[in-house]
C-alpha positions in Angstrom: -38.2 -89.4 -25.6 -38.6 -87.3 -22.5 -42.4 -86.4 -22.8 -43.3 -89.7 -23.8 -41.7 -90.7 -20.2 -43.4 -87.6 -17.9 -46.6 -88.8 -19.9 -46.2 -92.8 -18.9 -45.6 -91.1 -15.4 -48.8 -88.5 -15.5 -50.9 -91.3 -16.0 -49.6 -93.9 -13.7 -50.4 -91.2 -11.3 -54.0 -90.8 -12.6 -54.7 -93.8 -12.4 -53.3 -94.6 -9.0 -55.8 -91.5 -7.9 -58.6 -93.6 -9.8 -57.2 -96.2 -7.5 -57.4 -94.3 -4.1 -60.6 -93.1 -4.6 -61.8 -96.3 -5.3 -60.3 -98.1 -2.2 -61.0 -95.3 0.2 -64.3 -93.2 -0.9 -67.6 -95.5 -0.5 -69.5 -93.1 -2.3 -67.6 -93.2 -5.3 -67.5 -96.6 -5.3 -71.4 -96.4 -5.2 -71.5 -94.4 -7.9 -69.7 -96.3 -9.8 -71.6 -99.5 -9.4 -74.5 -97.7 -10.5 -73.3 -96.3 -13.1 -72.0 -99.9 -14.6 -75.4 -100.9 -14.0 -76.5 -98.3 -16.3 -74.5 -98.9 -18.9 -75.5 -102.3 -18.8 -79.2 -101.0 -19.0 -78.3 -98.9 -21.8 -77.0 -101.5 -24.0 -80.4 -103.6 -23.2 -82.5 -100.9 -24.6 -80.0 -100.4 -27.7 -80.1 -96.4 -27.0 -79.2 -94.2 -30.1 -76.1 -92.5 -29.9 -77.3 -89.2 -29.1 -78.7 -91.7 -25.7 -75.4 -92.8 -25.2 -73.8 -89.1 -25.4 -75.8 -88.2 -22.5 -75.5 -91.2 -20.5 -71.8 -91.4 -20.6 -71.6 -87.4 -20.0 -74.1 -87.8 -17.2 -71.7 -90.6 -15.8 -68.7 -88.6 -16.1 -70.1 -85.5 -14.7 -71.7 -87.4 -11.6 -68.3 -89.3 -10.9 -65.8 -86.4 -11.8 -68.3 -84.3 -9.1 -67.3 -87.2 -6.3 -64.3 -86.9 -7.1 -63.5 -83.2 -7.1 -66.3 -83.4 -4.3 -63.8 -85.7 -2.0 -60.6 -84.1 -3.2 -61.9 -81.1 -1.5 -62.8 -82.8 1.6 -59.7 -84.2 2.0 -58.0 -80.8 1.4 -60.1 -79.2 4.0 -58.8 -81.8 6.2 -55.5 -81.6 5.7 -55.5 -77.6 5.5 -58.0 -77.5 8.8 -58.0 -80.6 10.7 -60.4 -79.1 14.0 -63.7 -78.3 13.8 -64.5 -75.1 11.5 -67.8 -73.7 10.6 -65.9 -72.3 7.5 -64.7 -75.6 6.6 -67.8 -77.5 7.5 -69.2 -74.7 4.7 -66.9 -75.5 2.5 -67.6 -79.5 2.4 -71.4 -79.3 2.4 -71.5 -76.9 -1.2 -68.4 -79.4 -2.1 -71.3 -82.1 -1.2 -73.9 -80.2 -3.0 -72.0 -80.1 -6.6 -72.5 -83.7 -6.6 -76.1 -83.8 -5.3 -77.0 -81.8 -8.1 -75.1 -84.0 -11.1 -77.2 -86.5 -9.2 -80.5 -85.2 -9.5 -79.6 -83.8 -13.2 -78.6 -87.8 -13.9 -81.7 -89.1 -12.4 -83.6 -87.0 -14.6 -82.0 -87.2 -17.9 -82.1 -91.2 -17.3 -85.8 -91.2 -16.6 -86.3 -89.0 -19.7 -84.8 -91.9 -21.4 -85.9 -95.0 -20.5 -89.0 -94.5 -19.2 -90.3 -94.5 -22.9 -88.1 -97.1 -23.6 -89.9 -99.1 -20.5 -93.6 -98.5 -21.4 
């Protein structure tokens, strides 16, 4: 009866990150947005489930990148609040991670719709 409790608990937390992110990081809000629109797209062009696979992993890699992305902004923050070119370091490969989910994204959803579109 215990776990079942921490567990209720883990996930409240979870989800009150989900939350947070939500409220306080535009981008991720962005990228969420877009990513409803494709999903929307997705079930327009009636995508095989192998399409879906990489849609959904492509979503969940671009928005778990924000969000590791801002969780170590924050950190940096918190851990170095003045003006550091080590920290500044830090936060623009932090930035890059998601860049590059991004780009992969972009290219993976052109590889599939652009058929589907012409």
């Amino acid at each position: 009866m215990k776990d079942k409790r921490k567990n209720g608990i883990g996930m409240k937390f979870a989800l009150n990150g989900l939350k947070e992110a939500f409220l306080r990081e535009r981008n991720f809000r962005i990228h969420l947005y877009i990513a409803l629109i494709i999903v929307i797209i997705s079930f327009y062009f009636k995508l095989s489930n192998i399409e879906w696979m990489f849609i959904i992993s492509m979503i969940s890699l671009v928005l778990l990148s924000e969000l590791i992305n801002s969780l170590i902004e924050r950190l940096i923050d918190y851990l170095k609040p003045e003006i550091h070119p080590q920290a500044k370091i830090i936060k623009d490969i932090s930035a890059a991670v998601v860049l590059i989910s991004a780009i992969t994204s972009v290219v993976i959803g052109f590889i599939i719709f652009i058929p589907k579109i012409f």
